[in-house]
TIKOLGU-402542 format. One record per residue: y, x, z of N, C-alpha, C, CB in turn. Coordinates in Angstrom, 2 decimals, always signed. Glycine has a CB too. Example, Ala and Ser with C-alpha at 12.3 -4.5 7.8 and 13.67 -1.06 7.14 Angstrom:
2
- -5.69:+13.19:+7.80:-4.50:+12.30:+7.80:-3.30:+13.20:+7.80:-4.47:+11.31:+9.05;
- -2.25:+12.85:+7.08:-1.06:+13.67:+7.14:+0.03:+12.90:+7.87:-0.60:+14.08:+5.72;
END
This chain:
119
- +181.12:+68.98:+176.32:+180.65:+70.14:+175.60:+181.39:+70.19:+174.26:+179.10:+70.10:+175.41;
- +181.72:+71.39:+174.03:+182.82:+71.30:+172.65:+181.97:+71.16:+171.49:+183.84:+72.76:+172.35;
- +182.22:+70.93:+170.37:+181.22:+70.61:+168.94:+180.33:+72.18:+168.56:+182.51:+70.11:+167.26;
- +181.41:+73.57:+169.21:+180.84:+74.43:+168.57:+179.80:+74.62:+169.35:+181.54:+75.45:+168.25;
- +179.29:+74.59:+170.43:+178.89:+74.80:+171.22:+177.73:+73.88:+171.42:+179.75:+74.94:+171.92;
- +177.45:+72.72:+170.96:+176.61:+71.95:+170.73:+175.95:+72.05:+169.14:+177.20:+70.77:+171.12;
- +176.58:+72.43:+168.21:+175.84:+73.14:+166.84:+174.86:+74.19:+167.63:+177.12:+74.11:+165.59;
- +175.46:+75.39:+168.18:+174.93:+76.07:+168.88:+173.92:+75.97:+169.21:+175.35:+76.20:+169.53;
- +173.60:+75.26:+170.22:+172.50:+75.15:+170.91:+171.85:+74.13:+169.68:+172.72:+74.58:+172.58;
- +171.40:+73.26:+169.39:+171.13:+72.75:+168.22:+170.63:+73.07:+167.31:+171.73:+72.48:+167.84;
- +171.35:+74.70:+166.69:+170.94:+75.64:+166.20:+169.46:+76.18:+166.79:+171.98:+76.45:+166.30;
- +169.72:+77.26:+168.36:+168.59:+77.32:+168.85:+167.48:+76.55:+168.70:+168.76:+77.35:+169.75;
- +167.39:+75.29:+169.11:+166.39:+75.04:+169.66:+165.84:+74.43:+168.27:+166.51:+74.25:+171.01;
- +166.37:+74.27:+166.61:+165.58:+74.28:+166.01:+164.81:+75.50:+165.48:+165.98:+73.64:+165.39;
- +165.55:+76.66:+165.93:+165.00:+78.02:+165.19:+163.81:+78.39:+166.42:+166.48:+79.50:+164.94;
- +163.65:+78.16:+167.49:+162.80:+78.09:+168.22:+161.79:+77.46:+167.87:+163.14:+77.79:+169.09;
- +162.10:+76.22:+167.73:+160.95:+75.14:+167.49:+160.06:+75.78:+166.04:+161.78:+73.34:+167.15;
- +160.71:+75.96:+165.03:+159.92:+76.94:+164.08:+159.21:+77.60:+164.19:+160.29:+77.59:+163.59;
- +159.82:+78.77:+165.54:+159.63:+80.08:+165.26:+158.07:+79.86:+166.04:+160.92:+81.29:+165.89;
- +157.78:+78.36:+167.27:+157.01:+78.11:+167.80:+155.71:+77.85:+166.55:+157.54:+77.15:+168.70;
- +156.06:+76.98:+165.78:+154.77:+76.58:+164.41:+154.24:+77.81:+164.13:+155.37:+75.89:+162.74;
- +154.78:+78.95:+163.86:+154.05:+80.23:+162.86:+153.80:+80.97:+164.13:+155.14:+81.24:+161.46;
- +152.53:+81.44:+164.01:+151.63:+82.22:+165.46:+152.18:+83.45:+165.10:+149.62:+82.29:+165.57;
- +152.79:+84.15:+166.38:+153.39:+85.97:+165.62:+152.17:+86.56:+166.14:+155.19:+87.05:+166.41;
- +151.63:+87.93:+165.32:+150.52:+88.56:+166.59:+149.47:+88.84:+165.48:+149.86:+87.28:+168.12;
- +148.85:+87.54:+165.84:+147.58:+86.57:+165.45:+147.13:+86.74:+163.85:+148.03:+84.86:+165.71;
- +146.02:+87.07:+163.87:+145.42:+87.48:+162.38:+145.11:+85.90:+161.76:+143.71:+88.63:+162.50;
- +146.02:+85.61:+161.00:+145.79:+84.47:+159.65:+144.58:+84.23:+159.26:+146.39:+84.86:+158.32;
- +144.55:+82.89:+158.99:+143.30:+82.56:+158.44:+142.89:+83.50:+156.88:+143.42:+80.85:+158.21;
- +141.84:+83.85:+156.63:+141.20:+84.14:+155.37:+141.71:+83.26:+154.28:+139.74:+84.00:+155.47;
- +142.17:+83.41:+153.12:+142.94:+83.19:+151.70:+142.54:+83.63:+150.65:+144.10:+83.62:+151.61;
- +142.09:+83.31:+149.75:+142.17:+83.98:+148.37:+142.72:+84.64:+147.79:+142.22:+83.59:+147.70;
- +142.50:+85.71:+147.13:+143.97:+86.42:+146.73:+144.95:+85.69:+146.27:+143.92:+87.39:+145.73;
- +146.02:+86.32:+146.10:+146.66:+85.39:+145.02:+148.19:+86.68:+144.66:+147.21:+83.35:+145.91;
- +149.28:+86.04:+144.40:+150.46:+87.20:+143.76:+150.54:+87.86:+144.57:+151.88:+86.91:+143.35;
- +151.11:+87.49:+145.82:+151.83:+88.39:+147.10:+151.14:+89.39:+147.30:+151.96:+87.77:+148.50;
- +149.78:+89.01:+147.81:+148.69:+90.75:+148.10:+148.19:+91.33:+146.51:+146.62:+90.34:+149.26;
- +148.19:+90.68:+145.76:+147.62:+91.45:+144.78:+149.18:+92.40:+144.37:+146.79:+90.34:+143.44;
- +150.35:+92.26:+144.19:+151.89:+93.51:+144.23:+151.30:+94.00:+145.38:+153.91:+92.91:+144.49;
- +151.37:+93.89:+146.53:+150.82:+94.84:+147.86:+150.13:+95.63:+147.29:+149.95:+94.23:+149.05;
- +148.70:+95.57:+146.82:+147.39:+96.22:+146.52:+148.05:+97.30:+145.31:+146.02:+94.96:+145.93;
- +148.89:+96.49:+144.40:+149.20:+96.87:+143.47:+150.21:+98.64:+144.12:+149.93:+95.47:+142.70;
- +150.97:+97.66:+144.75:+152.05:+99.07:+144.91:+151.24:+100.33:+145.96:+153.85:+98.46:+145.90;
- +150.10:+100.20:+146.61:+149.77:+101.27:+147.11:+148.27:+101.62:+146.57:+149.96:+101.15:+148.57;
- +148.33:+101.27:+145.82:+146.44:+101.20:+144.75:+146.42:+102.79:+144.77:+146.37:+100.33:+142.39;
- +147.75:+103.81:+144.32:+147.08:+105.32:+144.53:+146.40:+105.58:+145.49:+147.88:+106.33:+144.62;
- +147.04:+105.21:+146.61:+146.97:+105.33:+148.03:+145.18:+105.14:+148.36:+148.09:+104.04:+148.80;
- +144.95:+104.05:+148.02:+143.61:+103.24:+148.56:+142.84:+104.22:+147.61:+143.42:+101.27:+148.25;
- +142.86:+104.27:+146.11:+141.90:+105.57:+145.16:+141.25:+106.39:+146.11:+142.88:+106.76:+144.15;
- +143.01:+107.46:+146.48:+142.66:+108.17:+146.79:+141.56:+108.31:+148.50:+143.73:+108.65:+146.47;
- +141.53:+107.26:+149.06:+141.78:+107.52:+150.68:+140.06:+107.14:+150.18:+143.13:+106.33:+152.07;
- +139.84:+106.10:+148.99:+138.35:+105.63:+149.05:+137.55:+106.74:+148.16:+138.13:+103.97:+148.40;
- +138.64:+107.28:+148.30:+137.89:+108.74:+146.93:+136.54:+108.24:+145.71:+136.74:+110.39:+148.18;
- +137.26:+107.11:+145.13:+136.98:+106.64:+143.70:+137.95:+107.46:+142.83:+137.22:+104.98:+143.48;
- +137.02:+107.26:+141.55:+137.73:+107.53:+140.29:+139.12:+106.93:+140.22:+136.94:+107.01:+139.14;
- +140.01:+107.75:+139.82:+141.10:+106.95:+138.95:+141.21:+105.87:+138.33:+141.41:+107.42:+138.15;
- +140.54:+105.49:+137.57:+140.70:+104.57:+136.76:+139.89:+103.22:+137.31:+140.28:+105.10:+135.44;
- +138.90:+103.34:+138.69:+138.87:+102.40:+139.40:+139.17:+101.26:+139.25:+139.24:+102.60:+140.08;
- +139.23:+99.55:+139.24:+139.87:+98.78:+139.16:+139.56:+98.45:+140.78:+139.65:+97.92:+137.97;
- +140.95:+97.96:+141.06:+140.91:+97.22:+142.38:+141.11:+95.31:+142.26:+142.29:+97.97:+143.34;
- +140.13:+95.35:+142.76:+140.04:+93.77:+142.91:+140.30:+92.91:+144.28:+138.65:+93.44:+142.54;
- +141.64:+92.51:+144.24:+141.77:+91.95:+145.24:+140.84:+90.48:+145.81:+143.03:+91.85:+145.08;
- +140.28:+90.67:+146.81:+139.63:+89.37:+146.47:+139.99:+88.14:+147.91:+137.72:+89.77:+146.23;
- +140.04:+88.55:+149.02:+140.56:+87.83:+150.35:+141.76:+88.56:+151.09:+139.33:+87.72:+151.44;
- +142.09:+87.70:+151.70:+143.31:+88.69:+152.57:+143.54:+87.54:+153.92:+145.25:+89.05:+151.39;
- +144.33:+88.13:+155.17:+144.20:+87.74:+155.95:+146.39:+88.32:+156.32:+142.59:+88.23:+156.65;
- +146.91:+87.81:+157.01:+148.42:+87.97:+157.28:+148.38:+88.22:+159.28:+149.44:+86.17:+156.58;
- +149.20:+89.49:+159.05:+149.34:+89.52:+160.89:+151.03:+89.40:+160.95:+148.63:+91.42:+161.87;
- +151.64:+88.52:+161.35:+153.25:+88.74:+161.02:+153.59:+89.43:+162.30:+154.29:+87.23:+160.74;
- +153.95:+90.59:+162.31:+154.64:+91.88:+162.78:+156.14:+92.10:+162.65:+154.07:+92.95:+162.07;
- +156.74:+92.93:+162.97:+158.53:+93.21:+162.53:+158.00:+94.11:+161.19:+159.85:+94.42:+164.04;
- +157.76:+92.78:+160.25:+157.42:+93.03:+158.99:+155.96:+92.11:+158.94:+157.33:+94.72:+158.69;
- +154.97:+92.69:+158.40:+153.53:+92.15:+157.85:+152.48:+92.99:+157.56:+153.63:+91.48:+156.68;
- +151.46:+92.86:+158.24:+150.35:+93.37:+158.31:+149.77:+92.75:+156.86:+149.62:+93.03:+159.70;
- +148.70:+93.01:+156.14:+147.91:+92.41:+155.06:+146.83:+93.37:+155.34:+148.56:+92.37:+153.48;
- +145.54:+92.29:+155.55:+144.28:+92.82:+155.64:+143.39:+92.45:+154.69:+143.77:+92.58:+156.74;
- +142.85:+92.80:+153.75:+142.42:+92.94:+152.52:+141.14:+93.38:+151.88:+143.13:+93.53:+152.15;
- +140.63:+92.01:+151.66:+139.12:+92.63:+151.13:+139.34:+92.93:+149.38:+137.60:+91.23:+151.44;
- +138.77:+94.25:+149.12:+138.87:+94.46:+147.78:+137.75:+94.58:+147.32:+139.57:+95.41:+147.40;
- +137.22:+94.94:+146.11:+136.20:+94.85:+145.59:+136.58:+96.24:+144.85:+135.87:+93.51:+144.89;
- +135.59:+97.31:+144.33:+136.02:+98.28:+143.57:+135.40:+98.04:+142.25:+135.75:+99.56:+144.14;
- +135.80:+97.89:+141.75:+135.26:+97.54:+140.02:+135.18:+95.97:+140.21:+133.37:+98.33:+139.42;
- +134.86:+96.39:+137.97:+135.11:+94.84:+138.14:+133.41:+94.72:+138.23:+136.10:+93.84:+136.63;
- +132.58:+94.73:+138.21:+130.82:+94.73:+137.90:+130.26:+93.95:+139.08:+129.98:+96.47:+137.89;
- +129.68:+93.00:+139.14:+129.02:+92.27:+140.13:+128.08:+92.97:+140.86:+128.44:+91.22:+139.62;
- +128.35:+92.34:+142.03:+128.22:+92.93:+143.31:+128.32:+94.86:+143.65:+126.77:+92.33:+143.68;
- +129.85:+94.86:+143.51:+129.76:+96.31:+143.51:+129.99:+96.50:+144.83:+130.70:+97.11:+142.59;
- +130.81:+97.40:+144.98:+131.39:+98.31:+146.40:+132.85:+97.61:+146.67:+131.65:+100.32:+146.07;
- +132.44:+97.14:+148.75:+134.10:+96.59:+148.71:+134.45:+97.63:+150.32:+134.35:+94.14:+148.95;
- +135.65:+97.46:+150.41:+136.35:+97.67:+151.12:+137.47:+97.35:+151.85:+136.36:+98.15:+150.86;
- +137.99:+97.47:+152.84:+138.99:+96.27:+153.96:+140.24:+97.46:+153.55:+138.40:+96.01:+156.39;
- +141.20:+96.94:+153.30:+142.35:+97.76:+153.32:+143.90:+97.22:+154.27:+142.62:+97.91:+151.71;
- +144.46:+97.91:+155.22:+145.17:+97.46:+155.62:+146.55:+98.09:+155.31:+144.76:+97.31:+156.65;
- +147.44:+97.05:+154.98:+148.61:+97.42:+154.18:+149.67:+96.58:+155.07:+148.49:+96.99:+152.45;
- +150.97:+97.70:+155.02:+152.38:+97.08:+156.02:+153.09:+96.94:+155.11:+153.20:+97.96:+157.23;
- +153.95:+95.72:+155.10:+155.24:+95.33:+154.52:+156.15:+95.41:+155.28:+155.33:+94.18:+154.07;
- +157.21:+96.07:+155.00:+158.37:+96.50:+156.19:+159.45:+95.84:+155.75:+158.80:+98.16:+156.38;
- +160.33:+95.68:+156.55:+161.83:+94.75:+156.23:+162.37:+95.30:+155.24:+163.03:+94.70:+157.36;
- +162.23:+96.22:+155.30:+163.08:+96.28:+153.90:+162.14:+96.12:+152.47:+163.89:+97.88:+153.83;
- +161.39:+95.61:+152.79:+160.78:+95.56:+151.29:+159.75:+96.60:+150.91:+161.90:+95.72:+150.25;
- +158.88:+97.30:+151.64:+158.22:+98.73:+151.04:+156.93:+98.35:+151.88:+159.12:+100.53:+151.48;
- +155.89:+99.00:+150.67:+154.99:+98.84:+151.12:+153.77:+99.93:+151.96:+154.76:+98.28:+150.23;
- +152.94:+100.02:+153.12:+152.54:+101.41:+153.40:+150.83:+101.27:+153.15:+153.06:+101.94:+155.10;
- +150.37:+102.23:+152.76:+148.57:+101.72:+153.23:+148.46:+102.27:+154.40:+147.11:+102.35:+152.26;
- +148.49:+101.49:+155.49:+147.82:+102.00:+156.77:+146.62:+102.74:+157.15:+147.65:+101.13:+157.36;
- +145.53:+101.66:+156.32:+144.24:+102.45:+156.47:+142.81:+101.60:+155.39:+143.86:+102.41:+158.44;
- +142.01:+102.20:+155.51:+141.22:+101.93:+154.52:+139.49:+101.60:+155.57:+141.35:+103.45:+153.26;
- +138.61:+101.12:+155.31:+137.15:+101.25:+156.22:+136.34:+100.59:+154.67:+136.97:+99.94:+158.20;
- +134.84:+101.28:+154.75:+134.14:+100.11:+154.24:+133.48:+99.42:+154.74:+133.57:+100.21:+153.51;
- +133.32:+98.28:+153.63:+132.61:+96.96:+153.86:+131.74:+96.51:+152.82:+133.53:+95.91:+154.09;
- +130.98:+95.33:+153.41:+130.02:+95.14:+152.37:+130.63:+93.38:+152.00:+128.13:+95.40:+153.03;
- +130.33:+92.67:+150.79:+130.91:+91.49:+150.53:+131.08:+90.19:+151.47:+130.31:+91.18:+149.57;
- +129.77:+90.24:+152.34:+130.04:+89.02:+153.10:+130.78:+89.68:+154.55:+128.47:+88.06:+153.38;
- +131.51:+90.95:+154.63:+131.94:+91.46:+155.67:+132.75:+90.64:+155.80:+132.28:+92.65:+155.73;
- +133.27:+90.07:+156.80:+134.74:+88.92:+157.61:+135.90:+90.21:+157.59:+134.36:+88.14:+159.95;
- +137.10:+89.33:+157.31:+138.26:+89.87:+157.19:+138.75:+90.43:+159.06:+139.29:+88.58:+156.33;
- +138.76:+91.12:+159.87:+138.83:+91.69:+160.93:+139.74:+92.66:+160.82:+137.73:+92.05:+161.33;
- +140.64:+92.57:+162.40:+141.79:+93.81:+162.97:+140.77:+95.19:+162.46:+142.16:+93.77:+165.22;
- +141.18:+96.02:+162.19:+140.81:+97.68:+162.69:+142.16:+98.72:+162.07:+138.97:+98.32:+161.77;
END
């Protein structure tokens, strides 16, 4: 077998073996917010205002999120609307596309101990 040809395959079967560790599909365990979804939340926050028909000035509080890896990324997202204890939350689902852009798919409500779930 020639050298290139054995990199090759070599190649494969470690990018396989990877690609085997990370579940594609499959809704991610529940997470805390943290940077990544809170820019998400951030870059389509008009979006969610408007779709949850709150005030403007609204604060969105990211508070759990959940990852579906897609040709791109699903983010499923519990928010909180204000900052005031125990207010109003809601599941927001947001796509990250290859090239970098973010969409709000869709919006439902929820109440705080609602589980992060497909819809």
């Amino acid at each position: 077998m020639s050298r290139a040809l054995l990199y090759l395959v070599s190649a494969l079967l470690v990018v396989g073996f990877a690609a085997a560790l990370e579940p594609k599909g499959g809704l991610g365990k529940p997470k805390e917010a943290d940077k990544e979804v809170k820019d998400a939340v951030n870059a389509v926050s008009r979006q969610i205002i408007s779709k949850a028909r709150v005030s403007s000035n609204t604060i969105l509080i990211p508070v759990l999120y959940s990852k579906q890896t897609v040709a791109g990324t699903n983010y499923f997202v519990k928010i909180r609307l204000g900052a005031g204890q125990g207010g109003q939350y809601i599941h927001a689902k947001i796509f990250w596309d290859l090239k970098g852009k973010y969409t709000l798919v869709s919006i439902k409500d929820a109440n705080g101990p609602d589980p992060i779930t497909f819809f």
